[in-house]
MILOZA-918535 format. One line per 3 residues: number of its first residue (from 1); their letters; for each residue x, y, z of N, C-alpha, C. Coordinates in nm, 4 decimals, m for minus. Layout:
MILOZA-918535
NUM = A = X Y Z X Y Z X Y Z; ...
END
This chain:
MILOZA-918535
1 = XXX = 2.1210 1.4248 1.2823 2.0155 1.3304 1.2476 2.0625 1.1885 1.2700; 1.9830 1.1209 1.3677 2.0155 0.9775 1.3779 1.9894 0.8822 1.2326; 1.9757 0.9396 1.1553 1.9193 0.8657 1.0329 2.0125 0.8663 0.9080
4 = XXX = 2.1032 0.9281 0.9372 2.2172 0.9725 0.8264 2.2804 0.8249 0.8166; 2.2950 0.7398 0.9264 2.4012 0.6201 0.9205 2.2876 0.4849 0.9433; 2.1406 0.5018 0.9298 2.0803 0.3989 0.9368 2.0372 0.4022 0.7746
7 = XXX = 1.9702 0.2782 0.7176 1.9051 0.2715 0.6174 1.7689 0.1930 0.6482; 1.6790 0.2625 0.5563 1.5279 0.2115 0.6027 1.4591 0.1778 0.4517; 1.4068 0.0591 0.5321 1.3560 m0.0351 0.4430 1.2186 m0.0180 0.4148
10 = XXX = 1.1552 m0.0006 0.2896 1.0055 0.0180 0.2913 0.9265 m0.0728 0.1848; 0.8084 m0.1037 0.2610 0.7309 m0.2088 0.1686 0.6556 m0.0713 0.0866; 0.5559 m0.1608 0.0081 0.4251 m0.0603 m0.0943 0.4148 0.0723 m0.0277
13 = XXX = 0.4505 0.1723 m0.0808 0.3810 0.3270 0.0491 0.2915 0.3610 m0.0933; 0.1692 0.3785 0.0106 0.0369 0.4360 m0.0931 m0.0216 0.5695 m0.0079; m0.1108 0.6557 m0.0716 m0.1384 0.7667 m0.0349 m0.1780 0.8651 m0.1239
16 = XXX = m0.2629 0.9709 m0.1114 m0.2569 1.0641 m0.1805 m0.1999 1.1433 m0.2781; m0.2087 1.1511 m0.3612 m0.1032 1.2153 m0.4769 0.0073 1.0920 m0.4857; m0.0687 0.9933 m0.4904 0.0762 0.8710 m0.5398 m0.0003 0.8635 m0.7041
19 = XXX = 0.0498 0.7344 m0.7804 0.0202 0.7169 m0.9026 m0.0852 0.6282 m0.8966; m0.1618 0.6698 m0.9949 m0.2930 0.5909 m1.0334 m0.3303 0.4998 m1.1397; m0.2102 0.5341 m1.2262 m0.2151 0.4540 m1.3606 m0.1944 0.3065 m1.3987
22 = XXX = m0.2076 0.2212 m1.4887 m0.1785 0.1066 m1.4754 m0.0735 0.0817 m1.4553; 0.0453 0.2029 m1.4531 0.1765 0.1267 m1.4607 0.2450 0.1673 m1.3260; 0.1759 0.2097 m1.2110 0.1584 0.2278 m1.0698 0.1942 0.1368 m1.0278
25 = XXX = 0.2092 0.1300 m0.8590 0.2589 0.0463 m0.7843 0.1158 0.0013 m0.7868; 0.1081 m0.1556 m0.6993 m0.0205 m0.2377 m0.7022 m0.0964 m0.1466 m0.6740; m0.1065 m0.0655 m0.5452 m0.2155 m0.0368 m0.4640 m0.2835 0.0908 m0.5730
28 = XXX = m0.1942 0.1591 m0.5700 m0.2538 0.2616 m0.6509 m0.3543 0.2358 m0.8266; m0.2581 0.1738 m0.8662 m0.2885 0.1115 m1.0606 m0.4525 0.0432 m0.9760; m0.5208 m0.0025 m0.9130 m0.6061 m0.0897 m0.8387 m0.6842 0.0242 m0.7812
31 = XXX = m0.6554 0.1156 m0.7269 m0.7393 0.2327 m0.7122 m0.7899 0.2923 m0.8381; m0.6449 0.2954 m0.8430 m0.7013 0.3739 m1.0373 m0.8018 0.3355 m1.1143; m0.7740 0.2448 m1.1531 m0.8612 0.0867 m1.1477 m1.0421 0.0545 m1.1488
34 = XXX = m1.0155 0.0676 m1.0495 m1.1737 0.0750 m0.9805 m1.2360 0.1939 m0.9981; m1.2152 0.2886 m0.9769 m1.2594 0.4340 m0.9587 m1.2497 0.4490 m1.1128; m1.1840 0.4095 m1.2132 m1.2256 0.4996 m1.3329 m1.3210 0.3673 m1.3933
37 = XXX = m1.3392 0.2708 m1.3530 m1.4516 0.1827 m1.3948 m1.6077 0.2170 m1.3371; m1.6011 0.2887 m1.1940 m1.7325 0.3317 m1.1395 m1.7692 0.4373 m1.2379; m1.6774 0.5468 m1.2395 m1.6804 0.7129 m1.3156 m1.7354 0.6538 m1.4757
40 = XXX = m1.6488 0.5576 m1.5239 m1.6956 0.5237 m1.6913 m1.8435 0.4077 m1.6912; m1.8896 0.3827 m1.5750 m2.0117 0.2640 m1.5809 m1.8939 0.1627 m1.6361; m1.7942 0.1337 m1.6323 m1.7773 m0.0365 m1.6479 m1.8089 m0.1353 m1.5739
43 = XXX = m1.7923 m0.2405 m1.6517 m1.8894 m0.3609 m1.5205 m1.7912 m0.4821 m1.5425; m1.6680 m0.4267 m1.5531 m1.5495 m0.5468 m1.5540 m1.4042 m0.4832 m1.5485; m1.3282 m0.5273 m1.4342 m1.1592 m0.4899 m1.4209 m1.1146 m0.6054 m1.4157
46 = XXX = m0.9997 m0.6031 m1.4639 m0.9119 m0.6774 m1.5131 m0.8428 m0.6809 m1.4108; m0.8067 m0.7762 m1.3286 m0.6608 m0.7833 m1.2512 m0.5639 m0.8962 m1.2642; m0.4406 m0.8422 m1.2695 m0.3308 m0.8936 m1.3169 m0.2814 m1.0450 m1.2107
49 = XXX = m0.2495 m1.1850 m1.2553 m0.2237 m1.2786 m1.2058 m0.3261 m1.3546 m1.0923; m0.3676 m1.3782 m0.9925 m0.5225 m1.4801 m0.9573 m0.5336 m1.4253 m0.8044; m0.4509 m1.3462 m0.7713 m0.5417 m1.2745 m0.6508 m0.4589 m1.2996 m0.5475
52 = XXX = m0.3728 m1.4014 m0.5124 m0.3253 m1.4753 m0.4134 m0.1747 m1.4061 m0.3741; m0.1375 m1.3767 m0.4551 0.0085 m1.2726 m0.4576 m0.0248 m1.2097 m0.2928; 0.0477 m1.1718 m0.2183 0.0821 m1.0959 m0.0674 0.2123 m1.0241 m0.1116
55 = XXX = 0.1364 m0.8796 m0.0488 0.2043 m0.7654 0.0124 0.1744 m0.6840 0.1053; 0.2923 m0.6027 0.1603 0.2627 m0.5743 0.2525 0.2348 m0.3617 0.1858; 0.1896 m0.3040 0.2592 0.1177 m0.2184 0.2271 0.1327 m0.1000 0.3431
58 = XXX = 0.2085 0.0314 0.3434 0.2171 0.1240 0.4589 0.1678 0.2953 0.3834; 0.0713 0.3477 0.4804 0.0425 0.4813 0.4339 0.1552 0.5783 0.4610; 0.1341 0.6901 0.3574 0.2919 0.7724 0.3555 0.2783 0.8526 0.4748
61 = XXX = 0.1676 0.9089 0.5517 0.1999 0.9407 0.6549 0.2398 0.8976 0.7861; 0.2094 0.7374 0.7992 0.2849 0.6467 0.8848 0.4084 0.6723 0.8446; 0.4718 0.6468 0.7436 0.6413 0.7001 0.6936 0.6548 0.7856 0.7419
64 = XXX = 0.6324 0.9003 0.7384 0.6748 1.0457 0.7460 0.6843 1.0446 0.9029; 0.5963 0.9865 0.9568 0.5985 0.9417 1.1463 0.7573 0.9274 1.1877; 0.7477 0.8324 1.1230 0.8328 0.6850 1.1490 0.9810 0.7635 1.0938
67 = XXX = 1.0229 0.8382 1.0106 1.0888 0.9303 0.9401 1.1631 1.0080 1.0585; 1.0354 1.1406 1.0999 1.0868 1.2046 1.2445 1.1296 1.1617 1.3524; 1.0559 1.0662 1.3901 1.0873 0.9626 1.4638 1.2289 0.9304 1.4974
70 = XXX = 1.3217 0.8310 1.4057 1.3880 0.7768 1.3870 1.5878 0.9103 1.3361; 1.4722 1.0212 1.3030 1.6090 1.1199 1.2343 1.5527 1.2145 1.3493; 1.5240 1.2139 1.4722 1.5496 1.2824 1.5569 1.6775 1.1965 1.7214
73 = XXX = 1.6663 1.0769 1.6444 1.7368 1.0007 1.7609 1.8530 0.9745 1.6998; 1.9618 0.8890 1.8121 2.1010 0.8807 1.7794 2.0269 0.7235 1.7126; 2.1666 0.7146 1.6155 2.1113 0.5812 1.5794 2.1818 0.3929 1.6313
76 = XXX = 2.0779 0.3660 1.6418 2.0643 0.2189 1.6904 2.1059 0.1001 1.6090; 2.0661 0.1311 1.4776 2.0778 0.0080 1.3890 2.1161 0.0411 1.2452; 2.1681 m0.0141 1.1807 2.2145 0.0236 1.0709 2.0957 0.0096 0.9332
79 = XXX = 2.0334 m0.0901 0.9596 1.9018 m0.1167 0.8632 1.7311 m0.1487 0.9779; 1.6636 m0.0501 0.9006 1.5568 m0.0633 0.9891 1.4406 m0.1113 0.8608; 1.3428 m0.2105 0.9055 1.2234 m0.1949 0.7857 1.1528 m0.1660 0.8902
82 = XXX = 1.0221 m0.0418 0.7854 0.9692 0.0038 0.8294 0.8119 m0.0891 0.7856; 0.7790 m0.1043 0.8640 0.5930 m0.1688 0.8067 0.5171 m0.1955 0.9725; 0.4390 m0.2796 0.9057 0.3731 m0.3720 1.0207 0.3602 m0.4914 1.0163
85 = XXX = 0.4949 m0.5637 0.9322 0.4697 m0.6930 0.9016 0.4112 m0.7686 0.9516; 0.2719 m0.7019 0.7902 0.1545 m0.7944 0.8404 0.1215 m0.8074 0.6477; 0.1081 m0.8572 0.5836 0.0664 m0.9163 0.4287 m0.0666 m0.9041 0.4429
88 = XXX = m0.0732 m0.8631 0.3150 m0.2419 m0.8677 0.2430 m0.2622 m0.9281 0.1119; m0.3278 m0.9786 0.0883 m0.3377 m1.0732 m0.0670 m0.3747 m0.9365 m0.1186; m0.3456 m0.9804 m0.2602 m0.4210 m0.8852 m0.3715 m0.5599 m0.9192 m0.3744
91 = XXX = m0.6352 m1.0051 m0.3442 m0.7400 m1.0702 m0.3159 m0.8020 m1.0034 m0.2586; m0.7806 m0.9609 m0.1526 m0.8410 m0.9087 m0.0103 m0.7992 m0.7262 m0.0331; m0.7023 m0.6946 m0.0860 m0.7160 m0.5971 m0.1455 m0.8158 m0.5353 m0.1836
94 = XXX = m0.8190 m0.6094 m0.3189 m0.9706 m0.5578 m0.4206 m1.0910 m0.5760 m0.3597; m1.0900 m0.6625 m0.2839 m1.2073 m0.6370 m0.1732 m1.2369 m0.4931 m0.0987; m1.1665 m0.4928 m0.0635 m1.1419 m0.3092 0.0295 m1.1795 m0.2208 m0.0450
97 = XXX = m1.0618 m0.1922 m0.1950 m1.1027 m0.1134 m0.2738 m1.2417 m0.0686 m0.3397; m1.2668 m0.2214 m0.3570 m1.4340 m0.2559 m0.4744 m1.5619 m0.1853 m0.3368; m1.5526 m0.2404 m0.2106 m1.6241 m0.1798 m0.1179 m1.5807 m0.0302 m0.1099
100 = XXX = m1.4710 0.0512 m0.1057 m1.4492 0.2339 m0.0829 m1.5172 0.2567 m0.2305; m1.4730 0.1824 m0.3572 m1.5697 0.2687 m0.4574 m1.6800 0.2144 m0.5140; m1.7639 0.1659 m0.3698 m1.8870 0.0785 m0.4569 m1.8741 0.0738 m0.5815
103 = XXX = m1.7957 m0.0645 m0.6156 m1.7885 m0.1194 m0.7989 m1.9022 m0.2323 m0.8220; m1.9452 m0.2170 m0.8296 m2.0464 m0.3545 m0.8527 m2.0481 m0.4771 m0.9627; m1.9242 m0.4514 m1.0186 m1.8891 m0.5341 m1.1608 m1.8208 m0.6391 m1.1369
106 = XXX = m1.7973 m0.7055 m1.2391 m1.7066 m0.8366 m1.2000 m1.5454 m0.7666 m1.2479; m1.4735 m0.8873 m1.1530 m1.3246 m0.8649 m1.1190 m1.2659 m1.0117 m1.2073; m1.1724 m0.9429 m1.3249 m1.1420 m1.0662 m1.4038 m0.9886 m1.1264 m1.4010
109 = XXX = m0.9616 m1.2096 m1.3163 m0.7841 m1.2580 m1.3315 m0.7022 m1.2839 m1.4331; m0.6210 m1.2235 m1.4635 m0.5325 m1.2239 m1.5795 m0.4027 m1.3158 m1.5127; m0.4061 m1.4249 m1.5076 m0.3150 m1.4924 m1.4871 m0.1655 m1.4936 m1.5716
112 = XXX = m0.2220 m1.4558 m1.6599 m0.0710 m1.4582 m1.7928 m0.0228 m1.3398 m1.7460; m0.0339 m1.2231 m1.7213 0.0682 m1.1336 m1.6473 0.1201 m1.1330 m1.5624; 0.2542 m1.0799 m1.5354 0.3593 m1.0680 m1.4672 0.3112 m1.0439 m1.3656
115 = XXX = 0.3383 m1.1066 m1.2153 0.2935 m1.0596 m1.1073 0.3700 m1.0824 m0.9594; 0.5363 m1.0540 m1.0250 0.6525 m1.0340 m0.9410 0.6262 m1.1562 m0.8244; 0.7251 m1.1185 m0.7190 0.7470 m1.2642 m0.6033 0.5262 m1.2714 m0.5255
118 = XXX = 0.5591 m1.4192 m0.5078 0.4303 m1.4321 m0.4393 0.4058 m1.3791 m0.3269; 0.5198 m1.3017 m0.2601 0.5139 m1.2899 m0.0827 0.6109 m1.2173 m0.0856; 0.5649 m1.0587 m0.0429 0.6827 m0.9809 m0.0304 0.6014 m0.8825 0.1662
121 = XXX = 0.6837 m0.9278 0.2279 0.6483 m0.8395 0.4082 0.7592 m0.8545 0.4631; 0.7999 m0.7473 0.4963 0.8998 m0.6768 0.6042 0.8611 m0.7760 0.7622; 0.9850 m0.7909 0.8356 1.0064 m0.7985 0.9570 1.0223 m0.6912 1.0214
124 = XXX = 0.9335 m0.6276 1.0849 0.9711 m0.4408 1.1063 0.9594 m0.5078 1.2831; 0.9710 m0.5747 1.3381 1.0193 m0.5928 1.4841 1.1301 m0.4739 1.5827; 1.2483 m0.4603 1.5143 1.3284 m0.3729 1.5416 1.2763 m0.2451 1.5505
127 = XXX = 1.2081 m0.1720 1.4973 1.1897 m0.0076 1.4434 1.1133 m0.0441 1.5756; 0.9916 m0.1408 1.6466 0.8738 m0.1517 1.6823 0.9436 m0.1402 1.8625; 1.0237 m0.2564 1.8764 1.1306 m0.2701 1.9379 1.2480 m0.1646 2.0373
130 = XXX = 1.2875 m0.1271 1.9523 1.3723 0.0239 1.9701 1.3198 0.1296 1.9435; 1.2878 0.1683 1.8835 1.1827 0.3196 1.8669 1.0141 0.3450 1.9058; 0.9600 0.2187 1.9517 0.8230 0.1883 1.9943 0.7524 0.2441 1.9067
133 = XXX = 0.7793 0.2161 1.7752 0.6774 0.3012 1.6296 0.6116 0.1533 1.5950; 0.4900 0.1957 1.5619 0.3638 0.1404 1.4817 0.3154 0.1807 1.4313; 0.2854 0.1448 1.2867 0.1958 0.2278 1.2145 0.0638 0.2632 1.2688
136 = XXX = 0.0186 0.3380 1.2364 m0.1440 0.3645 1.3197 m0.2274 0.3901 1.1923; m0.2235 0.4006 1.0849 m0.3505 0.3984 0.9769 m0.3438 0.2336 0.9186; m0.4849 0.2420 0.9739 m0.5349 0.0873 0.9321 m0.5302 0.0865 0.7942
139 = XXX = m0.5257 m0.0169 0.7110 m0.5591 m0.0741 0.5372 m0.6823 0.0250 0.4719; m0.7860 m0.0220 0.5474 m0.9230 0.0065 0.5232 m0.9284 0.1459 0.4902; m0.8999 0.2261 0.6724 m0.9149 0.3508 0.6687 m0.8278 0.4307 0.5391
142 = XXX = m0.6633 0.3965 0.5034 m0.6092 0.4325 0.4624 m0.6573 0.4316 0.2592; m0.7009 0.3294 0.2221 m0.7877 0.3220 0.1151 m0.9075 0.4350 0.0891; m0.9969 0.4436 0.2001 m1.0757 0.5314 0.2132 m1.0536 0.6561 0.2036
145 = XXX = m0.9538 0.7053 0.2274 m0.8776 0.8138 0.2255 m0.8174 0.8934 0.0749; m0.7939 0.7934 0.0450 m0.6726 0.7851 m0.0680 m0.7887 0.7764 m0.1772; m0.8931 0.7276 m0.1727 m0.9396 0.6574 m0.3042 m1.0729 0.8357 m0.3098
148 = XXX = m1.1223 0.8721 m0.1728 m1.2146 1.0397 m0.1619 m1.0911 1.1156 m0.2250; m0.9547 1.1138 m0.1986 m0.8536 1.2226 m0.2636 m0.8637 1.2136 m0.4027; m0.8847 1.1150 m0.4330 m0.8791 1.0444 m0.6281 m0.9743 1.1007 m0.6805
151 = XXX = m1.0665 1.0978 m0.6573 m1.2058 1.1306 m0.7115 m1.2162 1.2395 m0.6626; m1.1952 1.3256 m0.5917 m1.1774 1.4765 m0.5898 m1.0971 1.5661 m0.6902; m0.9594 1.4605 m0.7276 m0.9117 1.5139 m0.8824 m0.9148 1.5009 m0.9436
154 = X = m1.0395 1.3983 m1.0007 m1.1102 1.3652 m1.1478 m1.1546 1.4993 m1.1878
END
């Protein structure tokens, strides 16, 4: 395995059977989120710090790609990040989300909570570079996905 002597770097991985709870990674606690506010009729979520926070965001089956990929070849580099360094506000987030689970309520900023570095995205050039990997599930699609799996195990 070319992958035994590299180390790989990963931003947010969201997906199916990840965690949903508030104490989830962003993407998921925000699925969670939304979807149990449609299911309960609420008409208000709470989100943590003012929206503007950036991250970057990769579906687990782009990983799992990018995984074979990389542990089928000799290896090249000693640290690889894996993404599409490309950032998304939490902002623009809840946008995506609030549209996959038609929420129609208001979205309330909790500024007094903790809401880690303002700007967290990978330089994934190298992986893109040397292994010609790109993620291929868009934000959107990948939400859409993830959020029909959720509500199938309510």
């Amino acid at each position: 395995f070319g992958l035994e002597a590299s180390s790989l770097v990963l931003p947010t991985v969201y997906g199916p059977r990840g965690g949903f709870s508030e104490m989830s990674h962003v993407i998921g606690a925000l699925i969670g989120k939304f979807v149990r506010a449609v299911e309960n009729g609420d008409e208000l979520v709470e989100v943590w710090g003012d929206g503007s926070q950036e991250r970057e965001f990769i579906h687990v089956d782009d990983v799992v790609d990018a995984l074979l990929l990389v542990s089928d070849q000799p290896v090249r580099s000693d640290v690889l990040n894996l993404g599409s360094s490309q950032s998304t506000s939490i902002r623009q987030l809840i946008e995506i989300i609030r549209e996959c689970v038609s929420f129609e309520g208001e979205v309330i900023f909790n500024r007094d909570r903790f809401v880690g570095a303002r700007k967290r995205v990978l330089d994934s050039r190298k992986i893109s570079d040397e292994y010609g990997w790109q993620p291929r599930i868009e934000l959107r699609e990948g939400i859409k996905e993830v959020v029909d799996w959720y509500r199938s195990t309510l």
